[in-house]
C-alpha positions as CSV (number, residue, x, y, z in Angstrom):
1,X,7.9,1.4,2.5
2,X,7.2,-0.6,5.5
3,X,9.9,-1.1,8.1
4,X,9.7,-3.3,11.0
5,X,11.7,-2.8,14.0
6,X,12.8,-6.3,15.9
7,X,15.0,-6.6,19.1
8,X,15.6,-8.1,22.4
9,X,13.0,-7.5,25.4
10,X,13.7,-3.8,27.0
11,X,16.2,-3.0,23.8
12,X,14.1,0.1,23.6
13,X,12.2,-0.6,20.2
14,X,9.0,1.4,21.6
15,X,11.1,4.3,22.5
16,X,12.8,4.3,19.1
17,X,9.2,3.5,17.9
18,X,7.8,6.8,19.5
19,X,10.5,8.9,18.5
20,X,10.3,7.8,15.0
21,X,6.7,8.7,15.0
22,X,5.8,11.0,17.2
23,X,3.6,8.7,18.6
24,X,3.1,7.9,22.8
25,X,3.1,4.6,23.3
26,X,3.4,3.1,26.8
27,X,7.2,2.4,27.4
28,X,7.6,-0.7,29.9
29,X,10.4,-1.9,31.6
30,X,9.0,-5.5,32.5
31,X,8.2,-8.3,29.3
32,X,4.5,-6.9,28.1
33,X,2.3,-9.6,27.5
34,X,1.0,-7.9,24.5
35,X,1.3,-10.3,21.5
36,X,0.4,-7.9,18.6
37,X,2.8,-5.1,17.1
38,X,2.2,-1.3,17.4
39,X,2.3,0.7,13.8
40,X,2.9,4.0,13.0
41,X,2.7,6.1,9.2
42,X,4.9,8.7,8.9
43,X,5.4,11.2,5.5
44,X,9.0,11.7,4.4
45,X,9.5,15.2,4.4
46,X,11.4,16.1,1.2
47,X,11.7,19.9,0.1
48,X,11.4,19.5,-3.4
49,X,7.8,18.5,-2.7
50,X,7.2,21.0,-0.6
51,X,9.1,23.4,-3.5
52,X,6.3,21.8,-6.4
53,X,3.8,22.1,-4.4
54,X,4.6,26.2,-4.3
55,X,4.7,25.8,-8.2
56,X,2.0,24.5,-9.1
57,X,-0.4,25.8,-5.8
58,X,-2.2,22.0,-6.4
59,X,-5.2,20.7,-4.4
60,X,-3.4,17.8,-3.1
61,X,0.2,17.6,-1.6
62,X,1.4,13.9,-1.3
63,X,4.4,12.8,0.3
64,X,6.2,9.7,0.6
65,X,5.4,7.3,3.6
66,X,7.2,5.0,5.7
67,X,5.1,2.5,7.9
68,X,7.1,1.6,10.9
69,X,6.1,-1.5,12.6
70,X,6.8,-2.3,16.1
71,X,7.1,-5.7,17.1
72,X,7.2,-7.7,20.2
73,X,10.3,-7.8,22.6
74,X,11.8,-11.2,21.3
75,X,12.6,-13.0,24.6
76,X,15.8,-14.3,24.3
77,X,15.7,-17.9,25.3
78,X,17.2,-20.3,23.2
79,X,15.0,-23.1,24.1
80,X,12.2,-21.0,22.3
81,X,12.2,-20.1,19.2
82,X,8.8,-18.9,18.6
83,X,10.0,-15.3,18.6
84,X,6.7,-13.9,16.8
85,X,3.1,-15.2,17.1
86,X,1.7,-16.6,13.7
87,X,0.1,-13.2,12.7
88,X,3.8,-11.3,13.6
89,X,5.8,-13.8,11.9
90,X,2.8,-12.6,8.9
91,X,3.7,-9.3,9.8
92,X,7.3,-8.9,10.0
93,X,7.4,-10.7,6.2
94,X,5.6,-8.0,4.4
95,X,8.5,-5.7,5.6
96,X,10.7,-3.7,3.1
97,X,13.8,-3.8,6.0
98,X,14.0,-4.7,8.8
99,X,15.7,-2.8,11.9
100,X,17.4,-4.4,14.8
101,X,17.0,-2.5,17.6
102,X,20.3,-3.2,20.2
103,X,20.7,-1.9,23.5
104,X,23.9,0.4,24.3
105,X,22.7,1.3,28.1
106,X,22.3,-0.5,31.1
107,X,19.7,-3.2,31.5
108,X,17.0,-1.0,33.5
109,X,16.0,-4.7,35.3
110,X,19.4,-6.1,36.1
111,X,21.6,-3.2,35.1
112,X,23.8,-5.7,33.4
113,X,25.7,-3.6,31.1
114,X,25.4,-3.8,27.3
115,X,26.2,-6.9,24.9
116,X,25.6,-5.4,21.6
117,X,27.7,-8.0,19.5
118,X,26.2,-10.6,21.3
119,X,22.5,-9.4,21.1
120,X,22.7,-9.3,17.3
121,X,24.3,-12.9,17.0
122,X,21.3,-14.2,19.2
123,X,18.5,-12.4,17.3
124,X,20.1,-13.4,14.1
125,X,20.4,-16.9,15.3
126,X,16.9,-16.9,16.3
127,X,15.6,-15.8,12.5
128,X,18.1,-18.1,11.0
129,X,16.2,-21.2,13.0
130,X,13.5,-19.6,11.8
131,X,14.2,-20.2,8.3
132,X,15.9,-22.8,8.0
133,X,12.5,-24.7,9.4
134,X,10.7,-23.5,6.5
135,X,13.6,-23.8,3.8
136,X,14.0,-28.1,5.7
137,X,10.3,-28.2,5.6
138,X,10.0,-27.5,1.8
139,X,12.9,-29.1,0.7
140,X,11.5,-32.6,2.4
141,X,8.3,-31.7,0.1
142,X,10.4,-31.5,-3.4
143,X,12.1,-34.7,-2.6
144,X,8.9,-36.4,-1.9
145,X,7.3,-35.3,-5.2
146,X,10.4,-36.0,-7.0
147,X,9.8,-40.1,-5.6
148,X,6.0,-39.8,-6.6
149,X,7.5,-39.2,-10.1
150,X,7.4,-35.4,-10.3
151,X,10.4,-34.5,-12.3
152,X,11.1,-31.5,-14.4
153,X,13.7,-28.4,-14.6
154,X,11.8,-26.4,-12.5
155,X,11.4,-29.1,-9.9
156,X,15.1,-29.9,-10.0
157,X,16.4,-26.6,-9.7
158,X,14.4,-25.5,-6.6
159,X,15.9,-28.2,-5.1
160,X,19.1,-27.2,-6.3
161,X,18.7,-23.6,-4.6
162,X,16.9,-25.1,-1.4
163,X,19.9,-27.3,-0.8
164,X,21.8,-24.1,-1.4
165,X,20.3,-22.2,1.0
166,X,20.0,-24.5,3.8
167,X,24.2,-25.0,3.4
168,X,24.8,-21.4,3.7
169,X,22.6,-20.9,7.2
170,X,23.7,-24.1,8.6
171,X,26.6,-22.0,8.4
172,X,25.4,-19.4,10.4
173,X,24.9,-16.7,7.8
174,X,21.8,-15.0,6.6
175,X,20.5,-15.6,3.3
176,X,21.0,-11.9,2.5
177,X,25.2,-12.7,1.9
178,X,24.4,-15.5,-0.4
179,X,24.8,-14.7,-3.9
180,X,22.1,-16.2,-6.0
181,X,20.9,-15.8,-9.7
182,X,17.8,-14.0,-10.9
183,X,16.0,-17.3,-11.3
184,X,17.0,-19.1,-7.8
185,X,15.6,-15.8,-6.0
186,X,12.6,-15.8,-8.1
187,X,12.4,-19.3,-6.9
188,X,12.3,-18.5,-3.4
189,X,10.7,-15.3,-3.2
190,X,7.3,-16.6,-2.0
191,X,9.0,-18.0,0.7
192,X,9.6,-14.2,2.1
193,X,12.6,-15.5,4.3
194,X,13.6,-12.9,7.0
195,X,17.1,-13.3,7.0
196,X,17.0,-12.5,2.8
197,X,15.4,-9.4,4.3
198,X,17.7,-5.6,4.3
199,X,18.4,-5.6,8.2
200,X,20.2,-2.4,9.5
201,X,21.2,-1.9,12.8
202,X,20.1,1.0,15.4
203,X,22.2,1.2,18.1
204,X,20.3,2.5,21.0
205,X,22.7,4.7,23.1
206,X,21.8,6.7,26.6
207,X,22.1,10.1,26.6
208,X,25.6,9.8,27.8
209,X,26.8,7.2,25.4
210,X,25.6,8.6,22.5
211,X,28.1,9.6,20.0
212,X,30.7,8.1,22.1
213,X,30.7,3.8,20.7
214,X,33.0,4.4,17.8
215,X,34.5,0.9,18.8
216,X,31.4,-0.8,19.4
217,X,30.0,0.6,15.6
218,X,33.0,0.0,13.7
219,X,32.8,-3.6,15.2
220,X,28.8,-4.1,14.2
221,X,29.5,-2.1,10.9
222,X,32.0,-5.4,9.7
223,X,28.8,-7.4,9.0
224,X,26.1,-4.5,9.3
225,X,24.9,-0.7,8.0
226,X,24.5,0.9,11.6
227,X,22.8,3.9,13.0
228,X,23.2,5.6,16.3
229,X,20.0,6.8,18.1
230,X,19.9,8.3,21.9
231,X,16.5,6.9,21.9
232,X,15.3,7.7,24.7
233,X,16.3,11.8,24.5
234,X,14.4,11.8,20.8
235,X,11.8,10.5,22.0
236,X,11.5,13.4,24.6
237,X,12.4,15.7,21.6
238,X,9.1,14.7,19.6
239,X,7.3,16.3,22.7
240,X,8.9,19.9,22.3
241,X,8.1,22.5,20.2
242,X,10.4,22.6,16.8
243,X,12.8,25.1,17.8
244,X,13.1,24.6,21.5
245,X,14.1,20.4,20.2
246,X,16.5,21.8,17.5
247,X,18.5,23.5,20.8
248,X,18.6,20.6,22.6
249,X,19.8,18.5,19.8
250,X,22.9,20.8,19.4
251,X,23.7,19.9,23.1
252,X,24.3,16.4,22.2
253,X,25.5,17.2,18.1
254,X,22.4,15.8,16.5
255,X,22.5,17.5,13.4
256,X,18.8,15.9,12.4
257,X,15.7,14.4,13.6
258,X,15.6,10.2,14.3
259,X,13.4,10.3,11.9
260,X,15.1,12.2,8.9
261,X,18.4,10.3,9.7
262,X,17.0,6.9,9.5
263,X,14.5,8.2,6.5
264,X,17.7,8.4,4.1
265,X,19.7,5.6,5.8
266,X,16.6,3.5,4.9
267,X,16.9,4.7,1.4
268,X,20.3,3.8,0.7
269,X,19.9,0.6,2.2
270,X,17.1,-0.5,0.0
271,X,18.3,1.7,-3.0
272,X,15.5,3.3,-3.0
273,X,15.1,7.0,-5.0
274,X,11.9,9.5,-5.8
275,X,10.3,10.6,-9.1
276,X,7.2,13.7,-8.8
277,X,3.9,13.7,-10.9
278,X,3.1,17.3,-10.7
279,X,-0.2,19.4,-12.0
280,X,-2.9,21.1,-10.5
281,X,-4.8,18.6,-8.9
282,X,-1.7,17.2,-7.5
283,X,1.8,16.9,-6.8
284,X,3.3,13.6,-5.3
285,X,6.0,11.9,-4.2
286,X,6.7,8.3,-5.7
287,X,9.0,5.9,-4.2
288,X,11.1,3.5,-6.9
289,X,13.8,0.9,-6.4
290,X,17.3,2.6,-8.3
291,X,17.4,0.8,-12.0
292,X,13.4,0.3,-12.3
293,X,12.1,1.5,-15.6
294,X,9.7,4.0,-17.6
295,X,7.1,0.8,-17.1
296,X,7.9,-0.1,-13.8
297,X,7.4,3.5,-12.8
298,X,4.0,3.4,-14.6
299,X,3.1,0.7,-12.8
300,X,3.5,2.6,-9.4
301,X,1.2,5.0,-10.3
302,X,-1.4,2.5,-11.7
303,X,-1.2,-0.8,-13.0
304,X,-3.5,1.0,-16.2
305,X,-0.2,2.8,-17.3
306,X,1.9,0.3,-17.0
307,X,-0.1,-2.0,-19.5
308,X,-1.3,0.7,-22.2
309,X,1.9,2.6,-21.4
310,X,3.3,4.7,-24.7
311,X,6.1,7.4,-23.6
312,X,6.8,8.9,-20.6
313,X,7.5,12.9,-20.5
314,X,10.1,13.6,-18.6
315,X,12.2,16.7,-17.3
316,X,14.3,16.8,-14.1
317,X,13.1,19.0,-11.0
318,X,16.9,20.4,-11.0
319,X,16.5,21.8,-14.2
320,X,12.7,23.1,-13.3
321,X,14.0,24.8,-10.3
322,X,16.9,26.0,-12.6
323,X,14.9,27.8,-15.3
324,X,11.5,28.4,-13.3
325,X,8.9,26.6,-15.8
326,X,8.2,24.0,-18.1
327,X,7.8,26.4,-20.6
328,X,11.9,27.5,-20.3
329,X,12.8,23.7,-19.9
330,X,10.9,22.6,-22.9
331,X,12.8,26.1,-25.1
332,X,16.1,24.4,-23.5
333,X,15.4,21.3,-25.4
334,X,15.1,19.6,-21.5
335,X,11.6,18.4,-22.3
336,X,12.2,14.5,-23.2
337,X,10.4,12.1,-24.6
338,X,10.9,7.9,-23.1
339,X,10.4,4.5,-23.8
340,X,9.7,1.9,-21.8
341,X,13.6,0.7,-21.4
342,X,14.5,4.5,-20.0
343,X,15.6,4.1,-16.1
344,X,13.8,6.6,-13.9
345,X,16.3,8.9,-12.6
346,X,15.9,10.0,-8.4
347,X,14.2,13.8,-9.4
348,X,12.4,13.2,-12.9
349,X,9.3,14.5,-13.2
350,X,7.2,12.8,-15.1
351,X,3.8,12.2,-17.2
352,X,2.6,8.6,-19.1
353,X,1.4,8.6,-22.1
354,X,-0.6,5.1,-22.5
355,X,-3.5,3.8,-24.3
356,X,-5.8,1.1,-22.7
């Protein structure tokens, strides 16, 4: 899963960045003239993993992953709206989600207090420019072709969908609200528009703020999912040792890490759940969009399975921990045998059969 975080110059992206990842990049308060994005890996920590890997003493462990990428402060001015250089813009379209990150403490510059509402509706604006370029750009193509005698269904209803598009975000609304068929996104899937993308919101509190915006969320969460971070005291956290960090978090009521919390927020954002291949060479965590199939779970593993796939075996890690083996599961007629139309459930384990 790759996320990348997006948000106003000094919005505190980096800080959110670092605490996210435990990593120690240099926090400025003046407009870096750094053009490229910083990245970060980071394994989502899952007990059940942890709880297979005790099973079955493997010689790999493999979690999950989420790639955060950081990008560039985006400036602000309306009279630009180059917000990303050429590779970014790249960049930010190979993300899963992205996460806007909106400041909720005084400008450390100006000390102009916080606009929240207004900062989304300007970085929204700027990606709905943006796109609507691209979606203008393409659509001028089509019609050209179509006078050069280029005329067929397809032709006709990717204009059809482009016109639809650019209607909706001349109305100021991100592609993501607009409800389209499973052949008009197919359509325009290549086109990897931003504003199609998952966004979620982080609000960025201070220490001081922070759990104290109920107003200011409910108002964001009308339009947005949203996510509170004092992003500065998590960072700081990242830097202490585990249980001296889990004190300090009870001062302020943060129950868990930035990085757990925004782990599972991601999740049910995208939908996403986990399924386990187990045995002793390894055991490993696969991510898998809710309502993918046997195949499409294959297919995660290695595109071989997918193709030659047969059956999947399948048992749940629920009813592993339950009844302690495989060998109790299959005697409680758990064990299960699945075709290719079977929808992976968040928790099977599970082994392809295939033939190639």
């Amino acid at each position: 899963m790759k996320i990348g975080l997006i948000g106003l110059q000094n919005s505190g992206k980096t800080t959110i960045f670092n605490a996210l990842t435990g990593l120690n990049i240099e926090i400025a308060d003046y407009p870096s003239q750094k053009s490229e994005p910083n990245h970060g890996i980071v394994k989502v920590e899952d007990e059940r993993v942890e709880k297979l890997s005790e099973i079955y003493n493997p010689k790999k462990t493999i979690f999950a992953t989420i790639e955060y990428i950081d990008f560039v402060g985006i400036s602000g001015d309306k009279s630009n709206s180059d917000s990303f250089s050429d590779s970014g813009m790249a960049l930010v379209k190979t993300a899963d989600a992205l996460a806007l990150v909106i400041r909720n403490y005084r400008d450390p510059i100006t000390d102009d207090a916080p606009t929240p509402a207004l900062d989304v509706e300007a970085i929204e604006s700027d990606l709905l420019i943006s796109d609507l370029i691209i979606a203008e750009k393409r659509l001028e193509k089509v019609e050209l072709n179509k006078k050069r005698g280029i005329k067929d269904s397809k032709v006709q209803l990717e204009e059809n969908v482009l016109k639809k598009v650019i209607s909706h975000m001349e109305n100021s609304l991100p592609i993501r609200s607009l409800s389209l068929s499973d052949d008009e996104s197919k359509l325009i899937r290549g086109f990897q528009f931003i504003t199609q993308k998952p966004l979620m919101i982080i609000l960025n509190s201070d220490e001081n703020k922070f759990g104290s915006s109920e107003v200011c969320v409910q108002e964001l969460q009308k339009n947005y999912q949203v996510i509170e971070f004092a992003g500065a005291f998590e960072m700081e956290l990242t830097k202490l040792e585990k249980q001296e960090a889990v004190e300090f978090m009870q001062d302020i009521n943060i129950k868990e890490s930035a990085r757990d919390r925004l782990t599972k927020f991601s999740y049910e954002l995208l939908g996403y759940c986990s399924f386990f291949t187990v045995g002793e060479d390894e055991v490993r965590a696969w991510t898998i969009t809710k309502g993918e199939n046997a195949v499409q779970a294959a297919g995660k593993i290695h595109s071989d399975l997918a193709r030659g796939f047969i059956r999947a075996e399948c048992f749940s890690y629920n009813d592993l921990i339950n009844y302690g083996s495989e060998k109790n599961i299959k005697e409680k007629g758990l064990f299960r045998l699945e075709g290719k139309k079977y929808i992976v459930q968040d928790g099977d384990i599970i082994s392809i059969r295939f033939s190639v």
